[in-house]
C-alpha positions in Angstrom: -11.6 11.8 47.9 -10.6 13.8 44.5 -11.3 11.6 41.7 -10.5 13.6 38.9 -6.9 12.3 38.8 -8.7 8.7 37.4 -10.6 10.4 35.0 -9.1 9.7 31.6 -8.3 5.7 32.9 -11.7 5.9 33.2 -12.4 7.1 29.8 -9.8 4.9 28.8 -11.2 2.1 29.6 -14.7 2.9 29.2 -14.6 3.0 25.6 -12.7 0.3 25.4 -16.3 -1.7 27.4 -18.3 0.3 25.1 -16.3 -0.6 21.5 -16.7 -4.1 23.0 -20.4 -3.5 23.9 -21.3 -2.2 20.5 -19.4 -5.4 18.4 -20.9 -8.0 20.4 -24.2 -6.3 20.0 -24.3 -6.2 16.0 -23.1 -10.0 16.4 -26.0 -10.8 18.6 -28.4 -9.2 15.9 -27.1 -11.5 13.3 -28.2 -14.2 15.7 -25.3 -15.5 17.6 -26.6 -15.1 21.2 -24.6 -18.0 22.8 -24.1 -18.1 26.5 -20.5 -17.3 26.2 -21.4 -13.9 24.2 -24.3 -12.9 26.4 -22.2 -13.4 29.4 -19.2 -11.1 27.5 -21.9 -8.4 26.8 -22.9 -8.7 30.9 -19.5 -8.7 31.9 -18.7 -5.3 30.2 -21.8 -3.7 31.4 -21.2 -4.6 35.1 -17.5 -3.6 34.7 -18.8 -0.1 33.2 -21.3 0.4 36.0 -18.9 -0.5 38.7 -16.4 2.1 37.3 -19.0 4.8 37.0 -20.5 4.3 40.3 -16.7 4.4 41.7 -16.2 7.4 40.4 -19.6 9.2 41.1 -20.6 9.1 37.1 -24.4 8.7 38.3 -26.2 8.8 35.0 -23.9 6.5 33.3 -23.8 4.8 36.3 -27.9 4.4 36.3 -27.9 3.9 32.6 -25.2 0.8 32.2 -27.4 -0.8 35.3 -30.7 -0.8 33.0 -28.9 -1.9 30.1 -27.3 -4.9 32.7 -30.7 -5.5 34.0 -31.9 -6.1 30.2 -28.6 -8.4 29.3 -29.7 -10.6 32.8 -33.3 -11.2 30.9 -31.5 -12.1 28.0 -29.5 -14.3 30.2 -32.2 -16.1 32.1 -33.9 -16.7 28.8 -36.8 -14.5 29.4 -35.7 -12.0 26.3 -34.7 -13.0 23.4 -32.5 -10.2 21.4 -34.5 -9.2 18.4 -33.8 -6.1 16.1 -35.9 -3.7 18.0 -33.7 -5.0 21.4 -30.3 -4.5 19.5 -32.2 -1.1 18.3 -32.3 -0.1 22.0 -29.1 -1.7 23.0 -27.1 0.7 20.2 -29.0 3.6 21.4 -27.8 2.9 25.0 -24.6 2.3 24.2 -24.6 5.4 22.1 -26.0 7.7 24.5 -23.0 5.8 26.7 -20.3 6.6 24.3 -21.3 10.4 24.2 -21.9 10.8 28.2 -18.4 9.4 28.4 -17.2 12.1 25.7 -18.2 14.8 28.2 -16.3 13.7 30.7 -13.0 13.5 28.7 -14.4 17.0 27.8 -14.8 17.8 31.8 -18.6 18.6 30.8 -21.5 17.8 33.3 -23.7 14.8 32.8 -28.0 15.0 31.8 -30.2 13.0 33.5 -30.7 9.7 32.0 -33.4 8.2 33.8 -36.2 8.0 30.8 -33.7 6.1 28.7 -33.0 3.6 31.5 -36.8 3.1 32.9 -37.6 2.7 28.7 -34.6 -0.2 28.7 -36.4 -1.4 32.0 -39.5 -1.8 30.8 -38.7 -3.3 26.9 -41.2 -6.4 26.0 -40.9 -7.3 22.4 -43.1 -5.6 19.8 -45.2 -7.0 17.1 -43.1 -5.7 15.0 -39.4 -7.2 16.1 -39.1 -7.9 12.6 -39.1 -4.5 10.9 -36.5 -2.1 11.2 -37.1 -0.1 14.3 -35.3 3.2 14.7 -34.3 4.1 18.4 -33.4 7.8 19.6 -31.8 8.9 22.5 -33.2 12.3 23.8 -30.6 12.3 26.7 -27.8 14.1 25.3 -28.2 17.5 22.8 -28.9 17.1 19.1 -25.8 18.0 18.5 -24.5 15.0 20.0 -27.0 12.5 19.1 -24.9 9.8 18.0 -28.2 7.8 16.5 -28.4 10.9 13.5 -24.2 10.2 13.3 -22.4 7.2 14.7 -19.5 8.8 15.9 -15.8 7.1 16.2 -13.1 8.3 18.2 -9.4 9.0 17.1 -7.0 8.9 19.5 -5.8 11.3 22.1 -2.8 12.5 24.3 -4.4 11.1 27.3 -4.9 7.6 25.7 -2.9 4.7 27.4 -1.6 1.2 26.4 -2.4 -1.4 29.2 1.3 -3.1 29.8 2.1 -7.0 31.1 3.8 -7.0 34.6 6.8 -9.8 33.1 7.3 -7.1 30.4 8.0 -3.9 32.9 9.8 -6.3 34.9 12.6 -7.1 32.5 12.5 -3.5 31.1 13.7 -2.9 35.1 16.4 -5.4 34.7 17.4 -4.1 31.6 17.4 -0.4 33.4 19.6 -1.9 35.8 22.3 -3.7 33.8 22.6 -0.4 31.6 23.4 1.4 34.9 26.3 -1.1 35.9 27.8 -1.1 32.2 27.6 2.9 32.7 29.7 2.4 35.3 32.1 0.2 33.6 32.5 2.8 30.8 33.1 5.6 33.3 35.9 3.6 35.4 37.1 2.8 32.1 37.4 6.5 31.1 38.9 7.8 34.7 41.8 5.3 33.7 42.4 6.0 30.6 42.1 2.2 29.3 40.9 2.8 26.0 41.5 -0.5 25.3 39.5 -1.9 27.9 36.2 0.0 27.0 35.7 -2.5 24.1 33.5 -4.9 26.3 31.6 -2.3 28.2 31.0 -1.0 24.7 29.8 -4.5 23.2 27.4 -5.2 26.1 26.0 -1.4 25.8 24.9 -2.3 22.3 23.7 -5.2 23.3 21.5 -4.5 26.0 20.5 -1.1 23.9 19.2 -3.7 21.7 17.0 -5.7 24.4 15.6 -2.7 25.7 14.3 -1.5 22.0 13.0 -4.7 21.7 11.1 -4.8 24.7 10.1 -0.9 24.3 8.6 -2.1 20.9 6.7 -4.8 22.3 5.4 -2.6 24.8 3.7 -0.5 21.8 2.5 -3.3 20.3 -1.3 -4.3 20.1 -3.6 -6.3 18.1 -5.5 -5.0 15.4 -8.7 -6.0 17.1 -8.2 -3.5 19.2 -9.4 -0.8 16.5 -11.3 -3.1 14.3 -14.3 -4.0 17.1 -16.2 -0.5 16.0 -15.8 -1.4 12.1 -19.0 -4.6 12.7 -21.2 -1.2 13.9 -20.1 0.9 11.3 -21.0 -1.2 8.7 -24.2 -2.3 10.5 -25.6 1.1 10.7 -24.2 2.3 7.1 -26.2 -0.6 5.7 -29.7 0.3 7.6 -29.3 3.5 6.3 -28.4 2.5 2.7 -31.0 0.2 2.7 -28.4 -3.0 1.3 -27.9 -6.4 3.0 -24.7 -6.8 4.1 -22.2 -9.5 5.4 -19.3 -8.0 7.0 -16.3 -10.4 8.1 -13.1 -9.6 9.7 -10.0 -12.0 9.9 -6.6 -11.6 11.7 -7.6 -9.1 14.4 -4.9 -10.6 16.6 -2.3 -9.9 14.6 -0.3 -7.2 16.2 0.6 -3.8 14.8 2.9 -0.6 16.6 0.6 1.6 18.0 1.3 4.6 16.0 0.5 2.6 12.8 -3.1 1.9 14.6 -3.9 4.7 15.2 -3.0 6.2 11.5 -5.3 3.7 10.6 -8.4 3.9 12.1 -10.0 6.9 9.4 -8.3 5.2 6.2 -10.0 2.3 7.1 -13.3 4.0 8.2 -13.3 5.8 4.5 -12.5 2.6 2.7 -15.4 0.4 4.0 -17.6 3.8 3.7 -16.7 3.6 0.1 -17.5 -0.1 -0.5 -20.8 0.2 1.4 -21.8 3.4 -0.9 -20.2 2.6 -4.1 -19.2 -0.7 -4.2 -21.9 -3.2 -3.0 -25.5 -3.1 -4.9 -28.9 -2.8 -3.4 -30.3 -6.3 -3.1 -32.7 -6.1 -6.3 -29.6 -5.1 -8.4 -27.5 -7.7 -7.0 -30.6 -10.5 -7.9 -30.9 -9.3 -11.5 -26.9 -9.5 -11.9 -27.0 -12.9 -10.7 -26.2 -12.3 -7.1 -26.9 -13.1 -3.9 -29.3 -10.2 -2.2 -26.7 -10.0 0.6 -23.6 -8.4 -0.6 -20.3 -10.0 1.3 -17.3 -7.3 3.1 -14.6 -8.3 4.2 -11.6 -6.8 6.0 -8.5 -9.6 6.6 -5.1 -8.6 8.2 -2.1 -10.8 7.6 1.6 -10.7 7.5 4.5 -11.2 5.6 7.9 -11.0 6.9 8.2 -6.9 8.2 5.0 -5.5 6.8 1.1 -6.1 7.6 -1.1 -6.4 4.7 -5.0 -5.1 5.2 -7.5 -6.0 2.7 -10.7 -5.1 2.1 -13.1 -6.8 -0.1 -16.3 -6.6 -1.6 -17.8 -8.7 -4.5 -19.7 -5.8 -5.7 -20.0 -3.7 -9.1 -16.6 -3.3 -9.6 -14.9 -0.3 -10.9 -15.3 0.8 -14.6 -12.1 1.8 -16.1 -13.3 3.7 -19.1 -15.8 6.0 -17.0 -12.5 6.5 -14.4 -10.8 8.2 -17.6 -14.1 9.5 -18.7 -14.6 11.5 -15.4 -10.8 12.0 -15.0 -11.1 14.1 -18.3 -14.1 16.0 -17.6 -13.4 17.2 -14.4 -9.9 18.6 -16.0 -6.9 16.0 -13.9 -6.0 15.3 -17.1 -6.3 15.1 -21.1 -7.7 12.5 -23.2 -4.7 11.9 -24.8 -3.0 10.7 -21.5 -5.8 9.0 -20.0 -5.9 6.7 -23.3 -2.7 6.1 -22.4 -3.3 5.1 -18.6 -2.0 1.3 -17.9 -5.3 -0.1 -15.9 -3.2 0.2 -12.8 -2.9 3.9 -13.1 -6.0 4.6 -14.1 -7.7 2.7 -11.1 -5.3 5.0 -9.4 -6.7 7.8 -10.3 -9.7 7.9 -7.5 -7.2 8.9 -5.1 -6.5 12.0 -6.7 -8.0 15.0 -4.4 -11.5 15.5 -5.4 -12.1 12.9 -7.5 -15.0 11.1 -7.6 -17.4 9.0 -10.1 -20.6 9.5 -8.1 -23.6 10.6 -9.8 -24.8 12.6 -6.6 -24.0 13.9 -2.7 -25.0 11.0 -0.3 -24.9 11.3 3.6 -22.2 8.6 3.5 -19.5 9.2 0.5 -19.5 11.2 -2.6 -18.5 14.7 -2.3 -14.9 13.7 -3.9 -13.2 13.5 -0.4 -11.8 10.0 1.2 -9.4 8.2 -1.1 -6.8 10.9 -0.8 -7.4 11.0 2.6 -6.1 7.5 2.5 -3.6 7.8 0.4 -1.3 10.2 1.9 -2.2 8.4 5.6 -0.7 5.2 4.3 2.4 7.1 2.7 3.0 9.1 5.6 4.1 6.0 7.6 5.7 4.7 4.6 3.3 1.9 3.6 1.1 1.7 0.1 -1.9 1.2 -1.8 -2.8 -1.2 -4.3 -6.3 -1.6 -6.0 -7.5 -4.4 -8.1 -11.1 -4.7 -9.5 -13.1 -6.0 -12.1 -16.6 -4.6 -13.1 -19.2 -6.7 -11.7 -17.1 -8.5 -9.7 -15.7 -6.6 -6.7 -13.2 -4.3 -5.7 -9.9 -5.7 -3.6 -7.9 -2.6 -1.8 -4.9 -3.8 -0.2 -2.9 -1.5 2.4 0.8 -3.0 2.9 1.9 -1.3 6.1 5.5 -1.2 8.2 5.1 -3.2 11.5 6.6 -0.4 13.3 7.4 3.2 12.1 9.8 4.5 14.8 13.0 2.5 13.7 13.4 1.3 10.4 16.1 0.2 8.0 17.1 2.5 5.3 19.3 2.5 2.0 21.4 5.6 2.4 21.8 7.1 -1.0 23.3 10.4 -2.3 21.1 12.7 -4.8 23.4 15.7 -5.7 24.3 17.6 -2.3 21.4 15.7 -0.6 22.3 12.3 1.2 18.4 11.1 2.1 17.4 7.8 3.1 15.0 5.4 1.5 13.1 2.3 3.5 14.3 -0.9 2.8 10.8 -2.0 2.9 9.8 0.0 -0.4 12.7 -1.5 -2.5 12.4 -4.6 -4.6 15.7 -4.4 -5.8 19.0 -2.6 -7.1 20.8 -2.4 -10.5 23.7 -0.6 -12.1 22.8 0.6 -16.2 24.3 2.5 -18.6 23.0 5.9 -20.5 22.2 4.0 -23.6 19.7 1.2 -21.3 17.4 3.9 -21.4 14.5 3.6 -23.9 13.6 7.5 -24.5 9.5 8.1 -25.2 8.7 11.6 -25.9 9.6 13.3 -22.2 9.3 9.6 -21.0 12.0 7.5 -20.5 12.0 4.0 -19.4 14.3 0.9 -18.4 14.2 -2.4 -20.4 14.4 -5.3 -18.2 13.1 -8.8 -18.6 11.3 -7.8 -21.7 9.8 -5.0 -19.8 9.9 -1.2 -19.9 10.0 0.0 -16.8 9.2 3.9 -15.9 12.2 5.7 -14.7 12.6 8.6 -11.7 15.2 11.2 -11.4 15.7 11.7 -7.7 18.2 14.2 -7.7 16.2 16.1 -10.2 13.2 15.2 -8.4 14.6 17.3 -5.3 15.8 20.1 -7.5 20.1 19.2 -7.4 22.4 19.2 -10.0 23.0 16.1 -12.4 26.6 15.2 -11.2 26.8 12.0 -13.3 29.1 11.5 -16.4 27.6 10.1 -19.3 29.7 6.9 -19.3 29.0 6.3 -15.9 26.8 3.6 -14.3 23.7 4.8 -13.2 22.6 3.4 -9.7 18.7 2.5 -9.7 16.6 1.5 -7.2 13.4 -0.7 -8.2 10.2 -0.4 -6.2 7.0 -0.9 -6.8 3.4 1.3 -8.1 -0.1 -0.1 -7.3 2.2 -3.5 -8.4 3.5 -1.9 -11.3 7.3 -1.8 -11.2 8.9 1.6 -11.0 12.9 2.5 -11.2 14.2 5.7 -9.3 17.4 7.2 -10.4 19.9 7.9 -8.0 23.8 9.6 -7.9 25.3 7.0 -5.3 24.2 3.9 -3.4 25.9 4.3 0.3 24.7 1.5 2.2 22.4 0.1 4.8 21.9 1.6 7.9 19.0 1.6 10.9 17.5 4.9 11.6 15.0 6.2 14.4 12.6 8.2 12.3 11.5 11.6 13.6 8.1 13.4 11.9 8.2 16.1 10.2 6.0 19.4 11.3 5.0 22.4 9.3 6.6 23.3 6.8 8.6 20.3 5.9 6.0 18.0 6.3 4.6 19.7 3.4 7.4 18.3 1.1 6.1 16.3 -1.4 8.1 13.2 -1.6 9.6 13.3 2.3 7.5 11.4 4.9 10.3 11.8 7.9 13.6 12.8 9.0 16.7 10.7 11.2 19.9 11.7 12.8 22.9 10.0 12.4 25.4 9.1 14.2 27.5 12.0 12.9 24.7 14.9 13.8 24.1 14.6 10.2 20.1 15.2 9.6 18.5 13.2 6.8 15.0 13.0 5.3 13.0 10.0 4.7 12.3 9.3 1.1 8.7 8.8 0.4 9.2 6.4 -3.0 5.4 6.6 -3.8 5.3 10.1 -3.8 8.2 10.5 -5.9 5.9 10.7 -9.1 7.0 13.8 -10.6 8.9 13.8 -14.1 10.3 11.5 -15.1 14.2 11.6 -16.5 15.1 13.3 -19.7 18.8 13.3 -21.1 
């Protein structure tokens, strides 16, 4: 029988046993080793060696059988996990992780036999209670995931797992279209143009079911990333040498899968940073006043169409005047501005490319590369970044995020020649003002509202068209918002509301600074995608 047409479900949902393996193994290392979570460990073993033995996959085969043999004594009470056991565990599942690596890659399998007669024959050590490393000689150096924990981004031969009642009304759905289809082509033989106005209403409206239940079909949880961030951490801290309490909350809140999948490096750079930069080694924590343990966090939660992500640590904090020191001495900018940096923009400032306030190279973080990498992830599917920290105190990063990123509702506006769109997510508000509203500082200008002055864009000059606008006339501005610091963009001509299916952008264009996407309207107009965060470049002069 040829297999190899069930080889990436196979892979699929290996590393899906294997994400689940490795979380529920750093969690029985902290000491929870209830029956319910040795019996998930044991379930996900013998589902991986059933699959591998189905589909010939001998070594992993043999080695997911030794690590179930050692999960049965831990069962039976006859083992109790310790470090040096979770030491062994992680280098099983490791060596696991990479065998099933080759065969997305179509690579033959070593033999794993030593590994598995070493998990066989495990007693506890005297020494359960120091830190125990555990290598893997199965696979090539090159691979050896104990020297680099690797974690997998997604691929073309990934697949979602669908409910049956879901495919079932997507049928239904399939099937009314059809008839309507129908309808509107009887309609058209006869000439009743008249008549096509119900067809027409129940084609919209089961257009609209079906990109409902299409959107709920590409929707998971959050856990389903998040269960390799408890590892991550786990093994950053070892190798650190920090104490470190890492929490998640919200995992089952659900996300469109392209936004996931964006996520998974921001997110892997952001708790590398925290580990690295933010938390303290336990004797520095005790002579600030601290706990030795330092406490990580990662929370997801919603609010109305965007998902915000959080992550926390109540470590050193960041240090504002040695952001602007470094920002001046490596040459982003002069002293002058950087005095004149709100604290907002100057936290911004580490997610300029190559910035970093490290004091030296470290295997984890500090070779000024990460934060930008975030950055322009989280404005590419037209979400944003916030930061708020205090020295000594922690650091909150906060990720607000679209639900879904392939339909979206825009403001249509007109910029010179250009008509782009800009999400209705990224707008706090619109105003109308008047030339002389405009407080003019230096090249800055700036809107007063409320008692505030609020830093105005030029859009159409932004984009390089012609100033269209009479003096006299009322200015259209749209208000959206900075790291939470209120920012006013400048446009010729509000048009409206409309929904849009967003379509990405590939080289060239998706080089454009302040453009995350492109739509089609109705008209076979094409449209780009305002990215308002991006949009940072001068701001208006009269």
């Amino acid at each position: 029988m040829d297999i190899s047409r069930y080889r990436d479900l196979f892979v699929s949902e290996a590393r899906e046993h294997l994400t689940a393996l490795g979380s529920l193994s750093v969690r029985c290392e902290k000491g929870e080793t209830g029956s319910s979570i040795i019996n998930e460990l044991f379930r996900h073993a013998h589902s991986l060696k059933g699959m591998a033995a189905t589909m010939q996959l001998d070594p992993i085969a043999i080695l997911a059988h030794a690590l179930e043999d050692l999960l049965d004594k831990v069962r039976s009470g006859s083992l109790t996990i310790t470090r040096s056991a979770a030491d062994l565990m992680l280098a099983a599942i490791d060596t696991l992780e990479q065998l099933v690596t080759r065969v997305a890659d179509g690579e033959g399998l070593p033999d794993t036999e030593a590994l598995a007669n070493r998990i066989r024959s495990y007693t506890p050590a005297a020494t359960d209670g120091e830190p125990a490393v555990v290598r893997s000689a199965v696979v090539p150096s090159a691979l050896a995931a104990a020297d680099a924990p690797r974690f997998r981004s997604s691929s073309d031969t990934s697949t979602t797992r669908i409910k049956t009642s879901l495919l079932d009304r997507l049928v239904t759905i399939s099937g009314e279209l059809l008839t309507v289809r129908h309808s509107l082509e009887n309609r058209a033989t006869c000439n009743d143009t008249a008549g096509m106005a119900q067809p027409l209403k129940e084609l919209s409206s089961l257009l609209r079911q079906l990109q409902n239940e299409v959107f709920q079909a590409r929707m998971q949880p959050f856990g389903a990333i998040a269960e390799r961030y408890p590892r991550m951490v786990r093994d950053l801290a070892r190798k650190s040498g920090k104490e470190i309490s890492f929490s998640m909350s919200g995992d089952s809140i659900e996300l469109d899968r392209g936004v996931l999948e964006q996520m998974i490096e921001p997110l892997m750079h952001l708790l590398r940073n925290a580990v690295d930069h933010g938390l303290e080694p336990p004797a520095e924590r005790i002579t600030a006043g601290k706990t030795a343990s330092g406490n990580l966090q990662l929370a997801v939660s919603r609010q109305a169409d965007q998902i915000l992500l959080e992550i926390r640590d109540d470590g050193r904090g960041m240090d504002p005047a040695r952001i602007r020191s470094k920002a001046v001495s490596q040459g982003l900018l002069t002293k002058q501005l950087a005095d004149a940096l709100t604290l907002q923009e100057t936290l911004l400032l580490i997610c300029t490319p190559g910035f970093s306030t490290a004091s030296g190279i470290s295997d984890i973080s500090g070779r000024g590369v990460g934060m930008d990498v975030v950055q322009s992830a989280i404005q590419t599917i037209g979400g944003t970044l916030t930061i708020d920290s205090l020295p000594g105190s922690g650091t909150t990063i906060t990720l607000r995020l679209p639900v879904s990123v392939a339909i979206i509702h825009a403001l249509m506006v007109r910029c010179g020649e250009l008509q782009l769109a800009v999400p209705v997510s990224a707008v706090t508000s619109t105003c109308e003002i008047r030339h002389h509203e405009i407080l003019q500082r230096g090249r800055e200008l700036y809107l007063l509202r409320d008692g505030a002055e609020i830093p105005l864009r030029n859009l159409p000059r932004f984009f390089r068209q012609k100033e269209t606008l009479p003096d006299n006339s009322l200015l259209p501005v749209l208000l959206t918002e900075s790291n939470k610091q209120p920012v006013g963009l400048l446009v010729d001509r509000l048009l409206g509301q409309q929904e849009v299916f967003v379509r990405p952008l590939h080289h060239p264009l998706a080089d454009l600074r302040g453009i995350s996407g492109s739509c089609l309207l109705g008209s076979g107009q094409i449209v780009f995608i305002v990215d308002p965060n991006a949009c940072t470049g001068p701001v208006i002069a009269q």
